[in-house]
C-alpha positions in Angstrom: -23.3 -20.1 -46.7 -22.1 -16.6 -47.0 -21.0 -14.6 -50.0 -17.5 -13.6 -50.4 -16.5 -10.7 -51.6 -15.0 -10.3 -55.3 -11.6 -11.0 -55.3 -8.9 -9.8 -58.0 -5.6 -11.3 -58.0 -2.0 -9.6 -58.1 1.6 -10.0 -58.8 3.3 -9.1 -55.4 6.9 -7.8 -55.9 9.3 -10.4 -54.9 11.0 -8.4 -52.2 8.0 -8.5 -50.6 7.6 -11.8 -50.0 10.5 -13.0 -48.7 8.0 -15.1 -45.3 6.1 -17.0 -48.0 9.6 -18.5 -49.9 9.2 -22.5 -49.8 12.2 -24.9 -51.4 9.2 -26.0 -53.7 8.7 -22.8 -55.0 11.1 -21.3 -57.5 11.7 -17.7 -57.0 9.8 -16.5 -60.4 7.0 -18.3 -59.0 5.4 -16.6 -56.5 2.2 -16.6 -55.5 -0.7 -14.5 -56.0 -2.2 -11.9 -53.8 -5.7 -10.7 -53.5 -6.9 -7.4 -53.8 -10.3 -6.3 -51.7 -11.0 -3.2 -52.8 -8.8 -0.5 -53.4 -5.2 -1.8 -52.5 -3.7 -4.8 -51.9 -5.0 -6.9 -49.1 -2.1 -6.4 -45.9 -1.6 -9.4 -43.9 0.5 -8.8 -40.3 3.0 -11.5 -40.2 0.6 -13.9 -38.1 -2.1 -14.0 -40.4 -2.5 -16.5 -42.9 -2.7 -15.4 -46.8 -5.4 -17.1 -49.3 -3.5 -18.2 -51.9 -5.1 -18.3 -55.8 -6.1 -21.8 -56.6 -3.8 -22.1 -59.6 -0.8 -22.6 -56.8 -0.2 -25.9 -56.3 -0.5 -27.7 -53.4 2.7 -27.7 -51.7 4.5 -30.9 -50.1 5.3 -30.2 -46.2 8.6 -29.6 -45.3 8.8 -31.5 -41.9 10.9 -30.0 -38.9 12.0 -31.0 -35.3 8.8 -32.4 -32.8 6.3 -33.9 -36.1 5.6 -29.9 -36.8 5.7 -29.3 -40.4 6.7 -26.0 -41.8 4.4 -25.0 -44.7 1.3 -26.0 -41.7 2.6 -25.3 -38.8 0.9 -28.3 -37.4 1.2 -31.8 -35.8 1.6 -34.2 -39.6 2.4 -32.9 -42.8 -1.6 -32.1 -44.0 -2.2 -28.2 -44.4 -5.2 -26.8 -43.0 -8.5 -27.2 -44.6 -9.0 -24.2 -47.7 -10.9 -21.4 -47.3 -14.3 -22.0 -49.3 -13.4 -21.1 -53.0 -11.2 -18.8 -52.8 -8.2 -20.4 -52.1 -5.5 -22.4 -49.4 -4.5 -20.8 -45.9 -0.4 -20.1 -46.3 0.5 -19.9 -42.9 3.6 -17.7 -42.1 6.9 -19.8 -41.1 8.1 -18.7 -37.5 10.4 -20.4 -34.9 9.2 -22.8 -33.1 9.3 -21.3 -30.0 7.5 -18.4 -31.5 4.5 -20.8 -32.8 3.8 -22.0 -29.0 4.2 -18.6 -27.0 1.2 -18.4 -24.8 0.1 -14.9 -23.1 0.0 -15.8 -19.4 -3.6 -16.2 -17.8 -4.7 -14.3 -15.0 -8.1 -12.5 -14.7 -6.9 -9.6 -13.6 -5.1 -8.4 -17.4 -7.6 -6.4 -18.2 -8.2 -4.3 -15.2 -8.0 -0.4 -16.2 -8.4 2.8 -13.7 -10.8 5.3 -14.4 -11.7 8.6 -12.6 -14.8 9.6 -11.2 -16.7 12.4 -12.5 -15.9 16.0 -11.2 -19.3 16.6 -9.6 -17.7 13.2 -7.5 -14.8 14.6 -6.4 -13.9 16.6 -2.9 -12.8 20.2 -4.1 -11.1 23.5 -2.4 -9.1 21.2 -0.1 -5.8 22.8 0.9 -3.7 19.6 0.8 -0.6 20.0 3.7 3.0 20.7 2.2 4.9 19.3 4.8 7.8 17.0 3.2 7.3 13.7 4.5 7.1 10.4 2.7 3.4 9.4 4.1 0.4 9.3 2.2 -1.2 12.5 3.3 -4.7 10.4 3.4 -6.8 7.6 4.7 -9.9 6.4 3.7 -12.4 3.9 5.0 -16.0 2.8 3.8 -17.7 5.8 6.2 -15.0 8.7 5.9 -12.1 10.2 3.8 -9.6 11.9 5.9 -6.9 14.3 4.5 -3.9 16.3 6.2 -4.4 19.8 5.7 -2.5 23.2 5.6 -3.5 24.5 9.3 -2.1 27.7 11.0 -1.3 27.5 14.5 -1.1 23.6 14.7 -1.5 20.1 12.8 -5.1 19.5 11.7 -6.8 16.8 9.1 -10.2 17.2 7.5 -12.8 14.5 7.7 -15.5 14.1 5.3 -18.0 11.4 5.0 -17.7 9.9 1.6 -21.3 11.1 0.4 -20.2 14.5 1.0 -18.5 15.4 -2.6 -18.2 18.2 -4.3 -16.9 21.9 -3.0 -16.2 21.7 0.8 -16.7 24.7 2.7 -13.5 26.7 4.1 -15.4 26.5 7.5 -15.9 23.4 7.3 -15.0 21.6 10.9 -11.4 20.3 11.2 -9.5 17.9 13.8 -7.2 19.9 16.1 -4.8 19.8 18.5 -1.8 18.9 17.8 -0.1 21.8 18.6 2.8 20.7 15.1 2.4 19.7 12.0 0.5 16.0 11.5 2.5 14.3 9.6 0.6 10.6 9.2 -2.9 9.3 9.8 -4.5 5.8 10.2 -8.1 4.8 10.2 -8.5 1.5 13.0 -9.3 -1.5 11.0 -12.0 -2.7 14.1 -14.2 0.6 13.9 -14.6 2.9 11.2 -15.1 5.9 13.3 -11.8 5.9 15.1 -8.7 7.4 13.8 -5.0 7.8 15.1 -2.9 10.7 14.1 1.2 11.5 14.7 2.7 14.6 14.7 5.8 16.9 14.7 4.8 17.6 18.7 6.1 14.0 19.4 2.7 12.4 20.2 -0.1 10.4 19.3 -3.4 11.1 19.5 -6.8 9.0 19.0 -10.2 10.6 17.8 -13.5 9.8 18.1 -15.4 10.7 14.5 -19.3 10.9 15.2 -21.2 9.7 12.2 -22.8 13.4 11.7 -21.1 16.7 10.6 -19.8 18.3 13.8 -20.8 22.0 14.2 -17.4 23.1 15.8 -13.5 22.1 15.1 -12.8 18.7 17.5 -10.2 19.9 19.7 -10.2 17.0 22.4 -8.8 13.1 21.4 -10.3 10.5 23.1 -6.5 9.5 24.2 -2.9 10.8 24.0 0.1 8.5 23.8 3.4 9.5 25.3 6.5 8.3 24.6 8.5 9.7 21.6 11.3 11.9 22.4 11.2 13.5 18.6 8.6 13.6 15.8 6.2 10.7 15.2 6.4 10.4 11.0 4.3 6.6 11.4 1.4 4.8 13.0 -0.7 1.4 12.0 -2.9 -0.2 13.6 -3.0 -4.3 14.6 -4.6 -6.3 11.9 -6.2 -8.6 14.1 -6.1 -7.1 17.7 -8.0 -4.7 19.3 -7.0 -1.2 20.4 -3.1 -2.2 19.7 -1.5 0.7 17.7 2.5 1.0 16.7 3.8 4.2 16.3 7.4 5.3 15.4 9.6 8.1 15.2 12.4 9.9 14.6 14.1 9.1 17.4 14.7 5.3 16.0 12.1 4.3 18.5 8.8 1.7 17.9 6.7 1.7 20.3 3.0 -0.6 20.5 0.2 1.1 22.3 -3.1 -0.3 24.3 -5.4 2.5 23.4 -8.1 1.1 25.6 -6.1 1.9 28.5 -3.6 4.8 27.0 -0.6 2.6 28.3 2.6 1.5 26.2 2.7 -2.3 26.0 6.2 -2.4 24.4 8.7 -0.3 23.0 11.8 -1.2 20.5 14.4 0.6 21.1 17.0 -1.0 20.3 16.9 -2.3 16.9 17.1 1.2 14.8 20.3 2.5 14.3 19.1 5.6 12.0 15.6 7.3 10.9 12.9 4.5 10.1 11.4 4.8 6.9 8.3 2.2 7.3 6.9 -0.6 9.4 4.0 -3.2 8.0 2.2 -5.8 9.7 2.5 -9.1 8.4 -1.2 -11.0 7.4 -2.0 -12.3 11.5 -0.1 -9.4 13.2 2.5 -11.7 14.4 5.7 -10.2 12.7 6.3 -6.4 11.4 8.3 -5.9 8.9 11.0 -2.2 8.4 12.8 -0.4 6.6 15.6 2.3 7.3 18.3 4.6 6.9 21.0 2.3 7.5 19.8 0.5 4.5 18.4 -2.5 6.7 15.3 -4.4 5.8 14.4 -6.1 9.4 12.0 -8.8 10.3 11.1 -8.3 13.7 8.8 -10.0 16.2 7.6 -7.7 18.6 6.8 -9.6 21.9 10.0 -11.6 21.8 11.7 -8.1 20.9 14.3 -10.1 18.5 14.6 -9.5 14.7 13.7 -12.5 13.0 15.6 -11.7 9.9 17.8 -8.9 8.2 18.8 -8.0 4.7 21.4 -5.0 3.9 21.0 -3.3 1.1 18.0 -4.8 -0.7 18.3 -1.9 -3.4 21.8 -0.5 -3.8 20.4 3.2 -3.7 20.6 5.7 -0.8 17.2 6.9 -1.1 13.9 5.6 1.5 13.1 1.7 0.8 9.9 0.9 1.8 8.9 -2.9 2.2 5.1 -4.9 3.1 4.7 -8.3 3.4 2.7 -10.2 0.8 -0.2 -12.9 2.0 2.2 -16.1 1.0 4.9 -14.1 4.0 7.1 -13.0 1.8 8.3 -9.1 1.6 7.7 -6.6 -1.6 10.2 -3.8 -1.3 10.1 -0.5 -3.6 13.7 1.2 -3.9 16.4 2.6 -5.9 19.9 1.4 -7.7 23.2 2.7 -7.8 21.8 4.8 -10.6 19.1 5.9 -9.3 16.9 3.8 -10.9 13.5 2.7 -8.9 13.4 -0.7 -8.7 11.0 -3.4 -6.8 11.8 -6.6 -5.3 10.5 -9.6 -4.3 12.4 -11.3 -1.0 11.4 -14.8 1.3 12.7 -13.5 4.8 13.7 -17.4 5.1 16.0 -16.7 2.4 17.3 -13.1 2.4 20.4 -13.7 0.5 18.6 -13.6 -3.0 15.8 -12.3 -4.4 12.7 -14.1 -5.9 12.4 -11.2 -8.3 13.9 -7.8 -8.9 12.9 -5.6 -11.9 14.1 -2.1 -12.9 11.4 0.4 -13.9 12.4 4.2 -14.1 14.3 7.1 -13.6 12.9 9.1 -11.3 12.8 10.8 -7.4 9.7 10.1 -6.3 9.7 7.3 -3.3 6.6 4.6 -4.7 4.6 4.4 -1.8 2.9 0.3 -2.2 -0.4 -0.2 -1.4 -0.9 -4.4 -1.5 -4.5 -6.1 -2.3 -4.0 -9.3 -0.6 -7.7 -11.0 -1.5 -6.0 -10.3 -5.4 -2.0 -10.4 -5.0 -2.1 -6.9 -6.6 0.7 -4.2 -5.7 -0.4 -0.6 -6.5 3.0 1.4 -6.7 2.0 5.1 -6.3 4.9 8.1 -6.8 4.8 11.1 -5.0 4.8 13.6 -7.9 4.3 10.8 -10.2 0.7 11.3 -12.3 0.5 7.6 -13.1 -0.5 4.2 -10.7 1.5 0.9 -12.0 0.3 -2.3 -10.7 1.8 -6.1 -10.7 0.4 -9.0 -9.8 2.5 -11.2 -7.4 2.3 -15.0 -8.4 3.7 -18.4 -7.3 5.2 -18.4 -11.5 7.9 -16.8 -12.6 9.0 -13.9 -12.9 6.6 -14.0 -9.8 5.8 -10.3 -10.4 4.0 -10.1 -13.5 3.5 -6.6 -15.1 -0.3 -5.6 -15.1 -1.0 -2.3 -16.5 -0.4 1.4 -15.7 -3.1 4.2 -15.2 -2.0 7.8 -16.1 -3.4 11.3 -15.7 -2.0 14.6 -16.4 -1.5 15.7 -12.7 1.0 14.5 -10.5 0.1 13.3 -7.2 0.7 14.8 -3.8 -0.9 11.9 -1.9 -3.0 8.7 -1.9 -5.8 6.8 0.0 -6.5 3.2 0.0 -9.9 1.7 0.2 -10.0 -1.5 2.0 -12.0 -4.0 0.1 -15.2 -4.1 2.1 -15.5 -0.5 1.5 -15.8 -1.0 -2.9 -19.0 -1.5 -4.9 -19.3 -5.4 -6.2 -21.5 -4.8 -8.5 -19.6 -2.6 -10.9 -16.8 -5.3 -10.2 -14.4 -2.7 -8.6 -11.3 -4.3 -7.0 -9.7 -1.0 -5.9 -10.1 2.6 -5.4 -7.9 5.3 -4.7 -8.2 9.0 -3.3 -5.5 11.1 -5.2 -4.6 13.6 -3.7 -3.9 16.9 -5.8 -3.0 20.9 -4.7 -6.9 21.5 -4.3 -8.5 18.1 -4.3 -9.2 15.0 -3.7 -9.6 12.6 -7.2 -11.3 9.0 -6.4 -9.7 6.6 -9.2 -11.5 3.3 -9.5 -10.3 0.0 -10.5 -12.4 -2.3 -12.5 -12.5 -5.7 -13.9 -14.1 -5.9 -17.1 -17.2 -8.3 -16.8 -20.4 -8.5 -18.9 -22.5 -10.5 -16.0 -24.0 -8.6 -12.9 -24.3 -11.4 -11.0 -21.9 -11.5 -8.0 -18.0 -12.6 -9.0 -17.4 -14.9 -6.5 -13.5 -15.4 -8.2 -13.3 -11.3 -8.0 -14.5 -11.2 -4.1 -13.0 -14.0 -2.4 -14.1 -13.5 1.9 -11.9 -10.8 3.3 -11.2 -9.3 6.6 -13.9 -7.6 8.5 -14.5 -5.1 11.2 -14.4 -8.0 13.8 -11.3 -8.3 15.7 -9.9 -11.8 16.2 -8.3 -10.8 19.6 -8.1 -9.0 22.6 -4.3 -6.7 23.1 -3.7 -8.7 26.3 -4.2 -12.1 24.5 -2.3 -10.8 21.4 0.4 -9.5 24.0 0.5 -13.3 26.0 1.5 -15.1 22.6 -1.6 -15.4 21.0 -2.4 -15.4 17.1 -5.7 -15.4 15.1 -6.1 -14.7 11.7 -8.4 -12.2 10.4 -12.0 -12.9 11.2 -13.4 -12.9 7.3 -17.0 -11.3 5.9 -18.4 -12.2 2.7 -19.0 -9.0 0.5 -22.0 -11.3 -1.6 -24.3 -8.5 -0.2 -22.4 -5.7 -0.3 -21.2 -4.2 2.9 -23.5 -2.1 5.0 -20.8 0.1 7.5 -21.9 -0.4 11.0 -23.2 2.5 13.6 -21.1 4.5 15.7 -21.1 1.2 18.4 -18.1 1.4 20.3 -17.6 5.2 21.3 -19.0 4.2 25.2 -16.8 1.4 25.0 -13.3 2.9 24.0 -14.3 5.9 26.8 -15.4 3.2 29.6 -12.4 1.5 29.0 -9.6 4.2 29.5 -11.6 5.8 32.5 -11.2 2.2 34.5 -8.3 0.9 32.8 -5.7 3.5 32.5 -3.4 4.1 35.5 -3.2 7.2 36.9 -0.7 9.7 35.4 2.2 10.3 37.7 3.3 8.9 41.2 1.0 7.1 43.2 -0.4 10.1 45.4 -4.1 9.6 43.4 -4.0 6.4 45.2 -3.4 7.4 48.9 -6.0 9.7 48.8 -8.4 7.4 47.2 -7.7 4.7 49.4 -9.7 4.4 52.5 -7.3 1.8 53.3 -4.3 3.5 53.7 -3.0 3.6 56.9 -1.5 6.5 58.8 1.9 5.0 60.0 2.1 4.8 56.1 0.9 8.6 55.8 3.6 9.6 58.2 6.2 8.0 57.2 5.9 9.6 53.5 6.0 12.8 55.1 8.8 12.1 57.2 10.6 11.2 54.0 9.5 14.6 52.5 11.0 16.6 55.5 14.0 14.3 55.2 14.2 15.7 51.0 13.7 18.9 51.8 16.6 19.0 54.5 18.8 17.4 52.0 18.0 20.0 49.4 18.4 22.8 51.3 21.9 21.3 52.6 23.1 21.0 48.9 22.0 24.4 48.5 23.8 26.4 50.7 26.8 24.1 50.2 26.8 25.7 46.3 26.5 29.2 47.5 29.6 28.5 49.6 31.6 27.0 46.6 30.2 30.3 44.4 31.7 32.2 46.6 35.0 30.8 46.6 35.3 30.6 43.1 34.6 34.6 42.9 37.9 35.2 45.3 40.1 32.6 43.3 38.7 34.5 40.4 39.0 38.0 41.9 42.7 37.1 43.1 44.2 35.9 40.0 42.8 39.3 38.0 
């Protein structure tokens, strides 16, 4: 029932129109073309052309499978005419070409956008030490950044309502008394965070909900037990107060931060520097990568490795790996030619890859950050200004190209909000804290929806602050997966609960530091033949050391008159 506009008819030149030949047509008999307008109406090569109704009707030309070529349909009858202006022409392609279908997913159209600049977290002095982490971690209460700190290691914690120009005197977490070179937020309570440093410890904070007045100066715990630089911690996915740390000195060692005592320590599984270690989905496994170009899979109470791959990516530079949610392992590395390049490995099966894809020339190590609820990898660049994520499927190629977000300034860091912590009803699926010279830049990833009713598909249940298990039943063999939340209400961050808890439990739990003389004089129970014979030991020491001692003055002295005689 609507009008169509006039049309006027044209001679196209016959070079033109070499898609529209037909064996029925004879070369000096092309077709008309309209003309809308000003200028000849352009079809792309997939659009079908009115032809003038003078042209005949044209016999099919049947092909392979029933599909005729002048319809491109099943049968030999050409699609219905278009009204009075003429018959649909559609334009011959390959068969293969005619069937191509764009692969479905819900997640195509996700783009990244940046907040506005009065959003932001400005005059931040963002550290320059050269290490691979991520300079930054972020939950839904507080965004924490390693800063440039004379005298010592320090990061700056702000709570995420506090945006906009910071203050230079603004409170800062000392006492590491070196660099800090990585930090981790503890998945169980979002105002406890773990930090490593250059001194060759570990220390755990305590972040009140308010602004503090002065610098915090004293962790709630230090862990002891690295010999050289810690450069990685992570907390247990599933159990509480368990923390790994790792260091230079090719050591991994797990952590009861409730009592401040090492549960286990894995020493002798690293032959060089260890670039990364990731949890698997239940804790059970970790995964890591290092210098001797090893990918491991290693379970950590049996203290065996599970699995190994050499040389995933042909490259020298830093690999890193995560597992995925089905178990299998995403690695990010580099070719012979120094290409970066991701893969796609089932540890069940390390001699081949699912997938492996090429992507770019370029230095920077991609740092993954891995959505499980959405099977979407984020591969961030140090000194890269752009964020390319894939989505990992069960189809192949298995890691399907999504889209890439790009800025003008490169990146010197980047946070990763867990899921509970984004806003459902803008249909956000990630968010990132960018980390540039000065600031800090929240990117946010969004699924383009029209309803703002709650996308179930979008927000399947995912992990809360719950733990599913205590460290001594993790430790005896136990497994739970992640106790799950549903985010249909949003997610309200809970209150500073467990600061009593965490302190009750090291003051009545930890072992005393050193030998066992706390005890004795503790112990009403102690008796005093025990007493005395310790201190008949001690005289026995002190007898022996003196002995030894005036033994090596004798031997000094008869080294100087060899010495003296031979001059």
């Amino acid at each position: 029932g609507q009008s169509l506009p006039r049309v006027k008819w044209l001679w196209p030149p016959s070079d033109s129109l070499q898609y529209l030949k037909h064996p029925h047509i004879p070369a000096q008999g092309l077709p008309l073309l309209p003309v809308v307008g000003s200028g000849p109406y352009q079809a792309p090569s997939h659009i079908l052309i009115p032809l003038h109704p003078s042209v005949p009707k044209l016999p099919a030309v049947p092909r392979a499978g029933g599909v005729s070529q002048s319809t491109g349909a099943e049968g030999t009858e050409p699609p219905p005419s278009c009204g009075r202006v003429g018959r649909w022409w559609p334009d011959p392609v390959p068969p293969a070409m005619s069937r191509r279908v764009v692969r479905q997913s819900k997640f195509r159209h996700v783009f990244g956008q940046p907040v506005k600049a009065d959003q932001m977290y400005e005059d931040i002095r963002v550290s320059k030490v050269t290490c691979d982490s991520s300079f930054c971690a972020v939950n839904p209460k507080f965004v924490a950044i390693i800063v440039e700190s004379g005298g010592g290691g320090a990061f700056i914690v702000l709570p995420l309502a506090k945006t906009g120009r910071v203050d230079k005197n603004h409170p800062l977490v000392t006492g590491h008394t070196a660099p800090v070179l990585d930090i981790d937020w503890c998945p169980h309570n979002d105002n406890v965070i773990a930090s490593a440093s250059e001194d060759t410890t570990v220390m755990v904070w305590q972040i009140p909900d308010y602004v503090p007045v002065r610098n915090i100066t004293e962790p709630v715990v230090t862990l002891e037990g690295h010999s050289k630089r810690v450069s990685i911690i992570s907390w247990h996915p599933t159990a509480r107060n368990v923390l790994l740390s790792a260091g230079c000195d090719n050591l991994v060692i797990l952590w009861n931060v409730g009592t401040g005592e090492m549960l286990l320590a894995l020493d002798d599984m690293h032959t060089d520097l260890i670039y990364n270690v990731g949890w698997n989905r239940n804790g059970s496994l970790l995964v890591t990568t290092c210098k001797d170009k090893k990918v491991r899979v290693i379970d950590p109470r049996k203290q065996q490795i599970i699995a190994e791959r050499f040389a995933p990516h042909e490259g020298l530079r830093p690999v890193r790996a995560i597992f995925t949610r089905e178990g299998h392992i995403f690695t990010t590395g580099f070719t012979r030619m120094s290409q970066r390049e991701l893969g796609l490995w089932d540890p069940n099966n390390f001699e081949e890859p699912i997938a492996l894809q090429e992507m770019d020339t370029s230095n920077g190590v991609l740092l993954p950050f891995y959505d499980a609820d959405s099977s979407i990898v984020y591969l961030c660049g140090k000194g890269d200004s752009s964020i390319r994520y894939f989505e990992i499927t069960d189809e192949a190629p298995y890691v399907h190209y999504l889209n890439t977000y790009s800025s003008k300034e490169p990146q010197r860091g980047m946070g990763f909000m867990p899921k509970r912590g984004l806003d459902v009803s803008k249909c956000e699926i990630a968010r990132f804290f960018k980390l540039h010279e000065r600031k800090c830049e929240p990117i946010v990833m969004t699924v383009p929806r029209k309803s703002d009713l709650f996308q179930d598909d979008l927000y399947p249940d995912t992990p809360g602050p719950e733990p599913a298990l205590e460290a001594d039943e993790w430790l005896s063999g136990k497994d739970a997966e992640p106790i799950l939340i549903s985010l249909r209400d949003g997610y309200v961050p809970i209150k500073n609960r467990e600061l009593k808890v965490v302190k009750k439990n090291i003051l009545d739990s930890k072992p005393p530091p050193g030998p066992r003389r706390s005890h004795s004089t503790c112990d009403s129970d102690f008796s005093q033949p025990a007493l005395e014979e310790v201190l008949e030991e001690i005289r026995a020491l002190k007898e022996m050391v003196q002995a030894q001692e005036k033994r090596i003055c004798d031997l000094e002295n008869k080294l100087c008159q060899f010495t003296n005689g031979t001059d």
